[in-house]
C-alpha positions in Angstrom: 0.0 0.0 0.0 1.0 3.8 -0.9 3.1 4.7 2.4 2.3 8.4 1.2 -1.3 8.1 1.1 -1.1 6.0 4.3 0.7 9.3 6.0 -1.8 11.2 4.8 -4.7 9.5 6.3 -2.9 9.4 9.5 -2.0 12.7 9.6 -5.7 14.3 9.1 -6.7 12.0 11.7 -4.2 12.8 14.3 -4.9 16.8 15.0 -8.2 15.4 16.0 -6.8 13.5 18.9 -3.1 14.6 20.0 -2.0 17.7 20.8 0.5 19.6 18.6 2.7 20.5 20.9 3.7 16.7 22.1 5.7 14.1 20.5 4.0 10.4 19.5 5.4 7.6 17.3 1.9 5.7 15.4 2.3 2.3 14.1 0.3 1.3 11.6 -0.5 -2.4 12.0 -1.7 -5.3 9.3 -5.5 -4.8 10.9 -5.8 -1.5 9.4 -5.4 -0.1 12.9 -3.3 3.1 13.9 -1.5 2.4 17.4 -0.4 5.5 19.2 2.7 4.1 21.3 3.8 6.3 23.2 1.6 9.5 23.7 1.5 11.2 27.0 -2.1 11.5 27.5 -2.7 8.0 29.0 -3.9 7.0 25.6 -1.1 4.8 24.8 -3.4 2.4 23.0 -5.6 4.7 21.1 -6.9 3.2 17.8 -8.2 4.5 14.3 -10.0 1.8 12.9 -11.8 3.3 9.9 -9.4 2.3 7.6 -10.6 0.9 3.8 -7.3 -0.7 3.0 -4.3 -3.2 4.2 -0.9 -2.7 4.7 1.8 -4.2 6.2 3.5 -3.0 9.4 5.1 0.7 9.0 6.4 3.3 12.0 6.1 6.8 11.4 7.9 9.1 14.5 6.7 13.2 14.8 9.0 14.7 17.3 7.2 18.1 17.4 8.4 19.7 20.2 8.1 23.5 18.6 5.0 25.5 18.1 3.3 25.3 14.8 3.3 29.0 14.4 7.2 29.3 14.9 9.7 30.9 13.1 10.3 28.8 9.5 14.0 28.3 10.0 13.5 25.3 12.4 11.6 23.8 9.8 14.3 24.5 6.8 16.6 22.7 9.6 14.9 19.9 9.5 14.0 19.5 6.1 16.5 16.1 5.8 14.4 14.3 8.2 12.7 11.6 5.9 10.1 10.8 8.8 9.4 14.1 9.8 5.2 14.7 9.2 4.3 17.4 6.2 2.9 19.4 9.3 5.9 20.3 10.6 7.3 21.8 7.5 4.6 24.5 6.2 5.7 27.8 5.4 5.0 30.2 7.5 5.0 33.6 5.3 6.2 37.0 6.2 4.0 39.0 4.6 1.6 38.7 1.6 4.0 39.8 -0.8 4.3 38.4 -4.4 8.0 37.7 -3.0 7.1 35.6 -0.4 4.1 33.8 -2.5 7.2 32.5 -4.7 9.2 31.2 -1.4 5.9 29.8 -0.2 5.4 28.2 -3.7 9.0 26.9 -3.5 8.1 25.3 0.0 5.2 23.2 -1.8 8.2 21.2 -3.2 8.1 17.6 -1.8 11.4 16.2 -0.3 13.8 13.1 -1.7 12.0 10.7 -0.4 8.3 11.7 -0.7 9.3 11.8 -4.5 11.2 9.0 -4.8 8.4 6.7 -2.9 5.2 8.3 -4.7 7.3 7.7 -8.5 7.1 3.9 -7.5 3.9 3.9 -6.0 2.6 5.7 -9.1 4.1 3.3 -11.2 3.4 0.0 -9.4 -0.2 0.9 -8.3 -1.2 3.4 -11.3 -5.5 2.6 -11.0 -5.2 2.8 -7.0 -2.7 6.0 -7.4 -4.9 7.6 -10.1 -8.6 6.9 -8.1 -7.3 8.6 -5.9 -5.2 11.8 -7.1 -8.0 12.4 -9.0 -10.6 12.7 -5.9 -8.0 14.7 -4.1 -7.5 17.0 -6.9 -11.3 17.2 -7.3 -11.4 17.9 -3.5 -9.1 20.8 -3.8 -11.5 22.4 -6.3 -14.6 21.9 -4.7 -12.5 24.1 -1.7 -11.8 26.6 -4.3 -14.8 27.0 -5.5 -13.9 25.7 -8.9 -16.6 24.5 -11.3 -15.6 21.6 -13.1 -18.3 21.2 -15.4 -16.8 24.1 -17.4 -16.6 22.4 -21.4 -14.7 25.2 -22.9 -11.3 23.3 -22.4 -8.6 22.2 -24.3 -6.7 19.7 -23.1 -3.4 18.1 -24.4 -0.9 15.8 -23.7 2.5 14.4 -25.4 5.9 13.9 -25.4 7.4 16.5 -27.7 5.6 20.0 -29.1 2.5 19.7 -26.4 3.8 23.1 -25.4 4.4 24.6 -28.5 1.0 23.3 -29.3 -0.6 25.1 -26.6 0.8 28.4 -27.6 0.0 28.0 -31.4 -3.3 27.1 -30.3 -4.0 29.8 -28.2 -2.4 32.2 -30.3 -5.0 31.1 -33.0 -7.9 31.7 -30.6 -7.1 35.1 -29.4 -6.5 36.0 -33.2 -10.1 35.2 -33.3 -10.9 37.9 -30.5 -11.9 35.0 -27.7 -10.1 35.7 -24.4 -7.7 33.1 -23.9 -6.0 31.4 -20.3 -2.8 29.5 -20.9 -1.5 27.0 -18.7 1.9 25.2 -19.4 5.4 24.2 -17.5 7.8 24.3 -16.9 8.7 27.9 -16.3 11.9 29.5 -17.8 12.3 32.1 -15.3 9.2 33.3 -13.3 6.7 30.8 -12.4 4.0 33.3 -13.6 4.8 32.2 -17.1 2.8 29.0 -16.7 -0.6 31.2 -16.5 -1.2 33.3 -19.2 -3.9 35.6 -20.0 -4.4 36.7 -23.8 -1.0 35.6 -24.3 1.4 37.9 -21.8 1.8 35.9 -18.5 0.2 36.9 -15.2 1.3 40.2 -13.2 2.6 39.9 -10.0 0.1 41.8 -8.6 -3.0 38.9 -9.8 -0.2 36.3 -9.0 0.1 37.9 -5.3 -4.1 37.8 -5.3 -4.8 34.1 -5.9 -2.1 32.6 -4.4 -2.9 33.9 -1.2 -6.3 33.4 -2.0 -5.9 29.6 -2.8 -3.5 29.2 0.6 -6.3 30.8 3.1 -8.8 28.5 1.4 -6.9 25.2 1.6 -5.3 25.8 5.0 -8.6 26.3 6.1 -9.9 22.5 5.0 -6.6 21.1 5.2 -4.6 22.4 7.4 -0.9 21.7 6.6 -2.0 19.0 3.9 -1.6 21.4 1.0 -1.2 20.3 -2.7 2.5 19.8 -3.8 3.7 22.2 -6.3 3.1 22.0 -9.5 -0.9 21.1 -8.4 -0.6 24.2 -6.2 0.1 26.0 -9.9 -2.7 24.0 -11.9 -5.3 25.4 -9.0 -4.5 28.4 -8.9 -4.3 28.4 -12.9 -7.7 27.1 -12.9 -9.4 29.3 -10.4 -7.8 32.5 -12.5 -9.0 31.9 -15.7 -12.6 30.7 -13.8 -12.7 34.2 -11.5 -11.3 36.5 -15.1 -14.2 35.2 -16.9 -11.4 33.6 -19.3 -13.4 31.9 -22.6 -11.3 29.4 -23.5 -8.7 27.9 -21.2 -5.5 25.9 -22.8 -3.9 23.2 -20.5 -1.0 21.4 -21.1 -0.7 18.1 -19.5 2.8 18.4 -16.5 3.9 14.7 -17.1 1.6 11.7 -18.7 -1.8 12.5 -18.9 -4.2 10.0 -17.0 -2.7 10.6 -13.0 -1.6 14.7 -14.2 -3.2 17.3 -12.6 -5.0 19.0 -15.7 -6.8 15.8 -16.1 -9.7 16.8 -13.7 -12.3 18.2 -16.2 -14.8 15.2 -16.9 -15.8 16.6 -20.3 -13.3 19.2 -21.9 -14.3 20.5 -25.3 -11.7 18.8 -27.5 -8.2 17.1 -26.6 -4.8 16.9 -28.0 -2.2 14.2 -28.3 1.4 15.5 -29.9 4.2 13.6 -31.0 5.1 10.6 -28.4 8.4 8.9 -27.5 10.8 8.1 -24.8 10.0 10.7 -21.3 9.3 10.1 -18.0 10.0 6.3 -17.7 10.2 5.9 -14.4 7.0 7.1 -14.2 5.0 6.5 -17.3 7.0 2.8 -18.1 9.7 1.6 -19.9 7.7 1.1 -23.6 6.4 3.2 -26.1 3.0 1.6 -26.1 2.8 2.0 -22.0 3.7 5.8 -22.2 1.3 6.2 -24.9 -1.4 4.4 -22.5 -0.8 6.9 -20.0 -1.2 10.2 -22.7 -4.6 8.2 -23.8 -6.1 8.6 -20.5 -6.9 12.4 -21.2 -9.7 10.9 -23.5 -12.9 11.0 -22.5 -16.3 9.7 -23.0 -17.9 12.0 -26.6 -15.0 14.2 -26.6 -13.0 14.8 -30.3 -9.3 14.1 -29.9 -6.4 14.6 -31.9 -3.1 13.7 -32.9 -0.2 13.8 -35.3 0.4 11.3 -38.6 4.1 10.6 -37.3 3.1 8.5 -34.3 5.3 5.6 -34.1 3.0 2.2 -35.0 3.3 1.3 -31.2 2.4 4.3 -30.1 -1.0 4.9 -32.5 -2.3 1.5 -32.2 -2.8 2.5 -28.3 -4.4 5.4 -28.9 -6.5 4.1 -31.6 -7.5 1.3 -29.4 -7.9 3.5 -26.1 -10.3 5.9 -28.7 -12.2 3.3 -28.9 -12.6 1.5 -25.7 -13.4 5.1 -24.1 -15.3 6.1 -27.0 -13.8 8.9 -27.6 -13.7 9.5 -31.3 -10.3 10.0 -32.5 -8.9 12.0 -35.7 -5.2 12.0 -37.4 -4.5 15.7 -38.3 -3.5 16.5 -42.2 -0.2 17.7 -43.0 0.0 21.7 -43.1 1.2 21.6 -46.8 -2.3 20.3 -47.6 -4.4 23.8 -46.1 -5.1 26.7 -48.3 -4.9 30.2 -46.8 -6.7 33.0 -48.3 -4.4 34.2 -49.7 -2.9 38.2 -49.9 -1.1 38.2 -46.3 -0.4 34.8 -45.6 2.7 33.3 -43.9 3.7 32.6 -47.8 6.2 34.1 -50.0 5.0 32.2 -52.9 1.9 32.5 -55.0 0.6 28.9 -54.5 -1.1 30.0 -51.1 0.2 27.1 -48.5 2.1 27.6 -45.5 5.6 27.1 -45.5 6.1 28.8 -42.2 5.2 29.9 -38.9 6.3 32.2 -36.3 7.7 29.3 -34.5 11.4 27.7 -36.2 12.0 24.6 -37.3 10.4 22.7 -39.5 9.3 20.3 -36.4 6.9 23.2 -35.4 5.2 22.6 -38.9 3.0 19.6 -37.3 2.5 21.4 -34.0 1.0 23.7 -36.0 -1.0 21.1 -37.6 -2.4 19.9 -34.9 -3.5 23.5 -33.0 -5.1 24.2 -36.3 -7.7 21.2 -35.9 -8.2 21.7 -32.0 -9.2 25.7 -33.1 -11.3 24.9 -35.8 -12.9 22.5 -33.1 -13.2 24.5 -30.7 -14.3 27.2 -33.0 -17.4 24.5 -33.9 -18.5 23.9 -30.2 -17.6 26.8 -28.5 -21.0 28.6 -27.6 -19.5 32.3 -26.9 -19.6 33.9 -30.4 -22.6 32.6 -33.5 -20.4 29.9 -35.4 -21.5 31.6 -38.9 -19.3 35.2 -37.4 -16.7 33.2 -37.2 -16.8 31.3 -40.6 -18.5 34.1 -42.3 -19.1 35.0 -46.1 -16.1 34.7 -47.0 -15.0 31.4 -46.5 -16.5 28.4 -47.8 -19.8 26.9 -45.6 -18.0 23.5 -45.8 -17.5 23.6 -42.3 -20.6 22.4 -41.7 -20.0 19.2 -42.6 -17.5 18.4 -39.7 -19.5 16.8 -37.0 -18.5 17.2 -33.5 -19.4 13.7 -32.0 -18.1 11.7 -34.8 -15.1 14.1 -35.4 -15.2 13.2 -38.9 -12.4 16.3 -39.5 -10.3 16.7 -42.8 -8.8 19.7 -44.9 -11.9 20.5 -47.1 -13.7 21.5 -44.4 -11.6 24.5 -43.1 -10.2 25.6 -46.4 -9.4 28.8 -46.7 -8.0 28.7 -43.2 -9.4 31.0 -41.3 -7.6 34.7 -41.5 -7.1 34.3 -37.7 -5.6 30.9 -38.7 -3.1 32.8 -40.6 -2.1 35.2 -38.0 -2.0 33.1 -35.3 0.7 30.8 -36.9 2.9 34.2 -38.3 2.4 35.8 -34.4 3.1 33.1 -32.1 6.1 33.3 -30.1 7.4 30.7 -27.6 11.0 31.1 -25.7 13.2 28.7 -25.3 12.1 26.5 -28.7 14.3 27.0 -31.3 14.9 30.8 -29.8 17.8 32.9 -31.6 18.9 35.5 -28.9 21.4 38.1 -29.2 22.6 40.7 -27.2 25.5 43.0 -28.7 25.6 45.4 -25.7 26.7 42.7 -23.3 28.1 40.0 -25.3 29.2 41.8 -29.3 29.6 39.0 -31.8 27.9 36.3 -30.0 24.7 34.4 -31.0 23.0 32.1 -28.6 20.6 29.2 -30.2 18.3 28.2 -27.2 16.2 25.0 -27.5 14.7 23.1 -24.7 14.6 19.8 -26.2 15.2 16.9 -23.6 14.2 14.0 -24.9 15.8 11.4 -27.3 13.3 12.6 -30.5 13.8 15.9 -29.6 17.7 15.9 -29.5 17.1 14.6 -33.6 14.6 17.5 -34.0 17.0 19.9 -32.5 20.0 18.7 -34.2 18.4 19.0 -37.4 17.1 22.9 -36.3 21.4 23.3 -35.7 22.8 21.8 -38.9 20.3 24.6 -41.0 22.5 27.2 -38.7 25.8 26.1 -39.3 26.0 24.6 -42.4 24.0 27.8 -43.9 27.4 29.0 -45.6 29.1 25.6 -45.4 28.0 23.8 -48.4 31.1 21.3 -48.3 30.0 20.3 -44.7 33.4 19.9 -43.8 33.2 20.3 -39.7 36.2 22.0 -39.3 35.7 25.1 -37.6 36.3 28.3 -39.6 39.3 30.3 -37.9 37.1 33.1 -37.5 34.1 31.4 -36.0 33.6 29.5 -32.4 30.9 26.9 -31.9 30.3 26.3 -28.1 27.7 23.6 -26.5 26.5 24.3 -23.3 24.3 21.4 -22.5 23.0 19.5 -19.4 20.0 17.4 -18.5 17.9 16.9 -15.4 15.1 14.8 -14.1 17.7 11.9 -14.0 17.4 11.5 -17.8 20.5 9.9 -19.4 22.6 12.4 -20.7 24.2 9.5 -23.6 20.6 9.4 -25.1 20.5 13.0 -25.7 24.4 13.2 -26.8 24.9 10.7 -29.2 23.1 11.8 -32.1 25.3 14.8 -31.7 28.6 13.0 -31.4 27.5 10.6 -34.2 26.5 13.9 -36.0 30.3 15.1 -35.5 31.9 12.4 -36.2 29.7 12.2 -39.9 30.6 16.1 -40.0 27.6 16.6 -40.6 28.3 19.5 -37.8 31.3 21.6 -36.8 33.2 20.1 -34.0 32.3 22.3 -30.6 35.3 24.1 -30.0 34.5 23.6 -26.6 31.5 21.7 -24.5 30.2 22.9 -21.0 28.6 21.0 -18.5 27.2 23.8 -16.3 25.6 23.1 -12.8 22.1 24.0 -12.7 20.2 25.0 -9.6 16.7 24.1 -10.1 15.8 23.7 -6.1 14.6 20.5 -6.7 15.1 17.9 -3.5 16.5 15.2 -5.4 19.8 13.9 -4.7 21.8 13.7 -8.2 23.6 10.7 -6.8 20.3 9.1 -6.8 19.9 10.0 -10.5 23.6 8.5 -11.8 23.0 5.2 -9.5 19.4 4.9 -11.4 20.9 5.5 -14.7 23.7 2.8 -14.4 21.5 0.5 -13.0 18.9 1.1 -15.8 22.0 0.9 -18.1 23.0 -2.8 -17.1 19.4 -4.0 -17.4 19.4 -3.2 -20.9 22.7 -4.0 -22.2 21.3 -6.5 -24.2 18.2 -5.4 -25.3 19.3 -1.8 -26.6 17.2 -1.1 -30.0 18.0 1.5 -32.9 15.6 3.5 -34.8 16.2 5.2 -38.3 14.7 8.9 -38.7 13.4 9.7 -42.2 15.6 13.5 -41.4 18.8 12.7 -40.3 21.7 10.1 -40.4 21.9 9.9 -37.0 20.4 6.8 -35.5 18.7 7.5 -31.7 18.2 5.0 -28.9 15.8 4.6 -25.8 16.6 7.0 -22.7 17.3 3.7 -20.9 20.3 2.9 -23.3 23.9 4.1 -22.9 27.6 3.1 -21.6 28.4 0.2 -19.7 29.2 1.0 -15.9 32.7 -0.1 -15.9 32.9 2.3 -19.2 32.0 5.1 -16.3 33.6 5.5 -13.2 31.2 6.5 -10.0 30.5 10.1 -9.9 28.9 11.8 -6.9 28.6 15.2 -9.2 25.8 14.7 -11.6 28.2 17.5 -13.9 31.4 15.3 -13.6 29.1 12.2 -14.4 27.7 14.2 -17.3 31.4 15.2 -18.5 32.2 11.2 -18.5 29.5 10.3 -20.7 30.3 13.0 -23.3 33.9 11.7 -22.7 33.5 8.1 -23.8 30.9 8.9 -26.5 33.9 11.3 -28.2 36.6 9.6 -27.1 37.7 12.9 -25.9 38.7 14.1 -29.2 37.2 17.4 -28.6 36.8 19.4 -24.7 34.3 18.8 -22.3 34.0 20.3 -18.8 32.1 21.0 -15.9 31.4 24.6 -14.7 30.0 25.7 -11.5 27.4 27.5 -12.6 25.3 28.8 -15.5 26.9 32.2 -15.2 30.6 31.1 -15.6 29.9 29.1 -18.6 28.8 32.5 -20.4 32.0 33.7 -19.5 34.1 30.9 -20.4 31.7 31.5 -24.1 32.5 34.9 -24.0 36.3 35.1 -23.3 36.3 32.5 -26.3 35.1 35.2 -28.4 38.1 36.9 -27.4 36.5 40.5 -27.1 34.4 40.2 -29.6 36.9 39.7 -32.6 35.8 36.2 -33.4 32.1 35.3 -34.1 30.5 32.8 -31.3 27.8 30.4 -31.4 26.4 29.1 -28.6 23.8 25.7 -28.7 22.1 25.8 -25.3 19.9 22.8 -24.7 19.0 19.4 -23.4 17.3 21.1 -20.2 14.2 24.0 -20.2 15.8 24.2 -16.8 19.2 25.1 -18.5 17.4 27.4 -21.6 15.6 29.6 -18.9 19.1 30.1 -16.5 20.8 30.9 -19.8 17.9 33.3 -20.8 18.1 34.7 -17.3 21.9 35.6 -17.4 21.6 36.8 -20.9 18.4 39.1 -19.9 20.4 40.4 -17.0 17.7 38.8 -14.7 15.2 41.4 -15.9 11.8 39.0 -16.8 10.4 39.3 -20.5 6.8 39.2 -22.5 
């Protein structure tokens, strides 16, 4: 049984009993039964016996000896203590600042252990784990006051492009003069990012409002049993857009799709599936057709979903099976190239009116686009804020009426001419950290910085592919020896405990081709992301994960690229790396072996000095630098940070 949701139960339980202020050790025994040992109220036998579950024998010590309402430092102090109730470590704010709803935020973080224990129990018990994140998130709205009968969502899950989804989407929407709420993660910088309102994230000032809002409301039901995080986020995403009368309300799934957060609604108005491959294992499993199981479970019952034509065969028979076991009718979105626009102001240079590009780079975003396209032009059907025939008005053909919601028998003909706000939204839509070109002459003169977040296998491929139409622009031999006047510099690392080999080799492989220049010089910076996970945790998983598969390690081909990829759970052999404690170090080995050290690699201490190192490369500006920054959105938005001069951006 879930030791978390065990601790839990006990916990809500035990305020009703026990003083605060006194300490108690409760064993939980194999008859369901809490046993309060050693209490000192004479009550050394107390017993909870409404219990709807068995477990086997587990101790869980408090030693509260300080007031509830003291200062926080005791409780930063004690932080490391694994056994340690979630009571004992709220945050008890200064003020009602939007400064101290960020540190309050940062406190909802859940510690090594809790993490460590709920990934397993998520992935060992998913239908017990789900039931019941599912009634605790619907809990948490009923305190908010959050109506989840609302229909006028979109909903969408993946691997790769569900964000840049989202933000095509929603740009298309607003173009059409709906208000739009936009939730997605992670953040690059401030964690008002994730909500968006008509496209420019939250002030601090509304940020400041709901927060504190949403903490008076839950303390006041829960006490110190508040929701981690990232659920905090999706609430208090959910409860803006609700209070700001927002019309239609974009959410993009955190990780998965069935146990995620977002996945409360009953009945969104359409849902979204991009791109899948290899993310999350230790969560979602180890196969493509299990992780696609767990993006399927945003489907629901009469509700139109969507997804891409380049689904791997493992991946679509899932969905298409899931579609119809749920009944939830499912639709493959047309390539882009097969839409007409109307021509005169398109996102065309040509005179054969198709779309050859988007606001967005790389050609990857082509079938992002693709996809937000169809869940607009659904949404646009069902949506009961504006008459459908405004929107699709006299000067566009009336075959949209033969698209029909609850079969969602959707193709081009339909919604050709794309809609003018079609058009615009793909040419406006703007998304940092994808494929993002960022220069700043002022602070670093001949220096171009290539930001993508891309941190996953397919999306190193993707990325790699958005890199060679940089540097090979006026290279036409492809000869990857670096021009005398031109530096190219990786700064790369990559978090979550995903295996930095996956992620590299297409790149060394890509080198070694010359299909690339070789990178004059590769950084490994530290990055502080104030997670709670240990990063020795992460190298011990990945070597272990690394001698399970030795065997079994499988190649795929892309249709784009030489370069072969491989599962995140395939890489070196363990005596091929020697035990790291520094995640960096263990980060610099890998990129090591895969080069055989043929070109530099190191660790730096921080995001900061490996822009300097970049820069003093440049040598004053007298020799032309290109920086690749990715593998991490955690990396892109401390690069973007340093490069901004911390100052936050629209």
């Amino acid at each position: 049984m879930n030791k978390i949701l065990l601790k839990r139960q006990i916990l809500n339980n035990i305020s009703k009993h026990f003083k605060n202020n006194i300490p108690y050790t409760i064993t939980i025994n194999k008859s369901n039964q809490f046993i309060n040992n050693n209490c000192k109220n004479n009550n050394n036998n107390f017993y909870f016996k409404k219990l709807n579950f068995i477990t086997t024998t587990k101790t869980i010590t408090n030693n509260n000896n300080n007031n509830n309402n003291n200062n926080n430092n005791n409780n930063n102090n004690n932080n490391n203590n694994n056994n340690k109730p979630k009571s004992n470590m709220l945050y008890s704010p200064k003020d009602r600042s939007y400064e101290e709803a960020v540190n309050a935020l940062l406190s909802l973080q859940s510690n090594h252990s809790v993490i460590i224990s709920w990934t397993k129990e998520r992935r060992d018990n998913k239908e017990e784990s789900t039931k019941f994140l599912m009634e605790e998130m619907r809990n948490f709205c009923k305190t908010l006051n959050i109506d989840l009968e609302r229909e006028s969502i979109i909903h969408v899950a993946g691997t790769k492009g569900k964000g840049s989804t989202c933000a095509i989407t929603e740009s298309i929407i607003r173009e059409q003069g709906f208000s739009t709420g936009l939730f997605t993660s992670p953040h690059l910088i401030s964690p008002r990012e994730r909500i968006r309102i008509n496209g420019e994230m939250i002030s601090k000032e509304m940020f400041s409002k709901y927060f504190w809002q949403c903490w008076d409301l839950l303390i006041k039901d829960y006490q110190t049993q508040l929701p981690n995080f990232f659920r905090y986020l999706t609430l208090m995403a959910l409860k803006i857009f609700q209070d700001e009368a927002i019309q239609c309300t974009i959410l993009e799934v955190g990780v998965g799709g069935r146990m995620d957060s977002t996945n409360v609604f009953p009945k969104p108005m359409v849902t979204g599936i991009s791109a899948l491959g290899y993310d999350h294992q230790n969560l979602l499993g180890n196969t493509l057709a299990e992780i696609a199981l767990e993006k399927a479970g945003i489907m629901k019952a009469g509700i139109p979903i969507f997804t891409v034509s380049s689904q791997l065969p493992e991946a679509i028979n899932v969905l298409i099976n899931h579609s119809n076991q749920v009944k939830s009718p499912l639709s493959i979105v047309p390539s882009i190239d097969q839409y007409i626009i109307s021509g005169g102001s398109g996102n065309n240079n040509n005179n054969n009116n198709k779309i050859e590009s988007i606001g967005l780079k790389g050609t990857h975003q082509l079938e992002n686009a693709s996809l937000a396209i169809a869940l607009a032009n659904c949404w646009f059907k069902k949506q009961n804020f504006k008459d459908v025939n405004e929107i699709f008005n006299s000067d566009y053909s009336e075959n949209h009426k033969q698209y029909n919601y609850e079969t969602n028998n959707y193709n081009v003909t339909q919604f050709t001419p794309l809609l003018k706000s079609v058009e615009l939204g793909l040419k406006n839509c703007e998304w940092a950290g994808r494929a993002q070109h960022f220069t700043n002459p002022s602070h670093f003169p001949n220096m171009d910085f290539y930001l993508d977040g891309a941190h996953t296998v397919e999306s190193s491929i993707v990325m790699l592919d958005w890199w060679k139409s940089i540097v090979n622009t006026n290279n036409s031999d492809n000869n990857n020896n670096n021009n005398n006047d031109t530096i190219h510099i990786l700064i790369f690392n990559s978090t979550g405990g995903r295996n930095p080999t996956s992620f590299l080799t297409p790149i060394i492989q890509s080198i070694d081709n010359k299909e690339i220049p070789i990178f004059n010089k590769s950084i490994i910076p530290n990055i502080n992301i104030e997670k709670p996970i240990d990063k020795k945790y992460y190298i011990n998983e990945i070597i272990q994960s690394n001698q399970s598969n030795q065997s079994s390690t499988t190649t795929t081909t892309t249709t784009t690229t030489t370069t072969t990829t491989i599962p995140d759970s395939a890489a070196v052999k363990q005596t091929e790396i020697k035990e790291s404690s520094i995640w960096e170090d263990f980060v610099v080995e890998c990129y090591d072996k895969l080069s055989n050290k043929s070109h530099q690699c190191i660790a730096a201490d921080s995001i900061e000095s490996s822009i300097e190192i970049a820069k003093e490369l440049s040598e004053n500006g007298t020799k032309n630098v290109k920086v690749l920054i990715t593998g991490s959105l955690y990396l892109v938005g401390g690069v973007l940070k340093v490069l901004l001069k911390e100052k936050s951006f629209n």
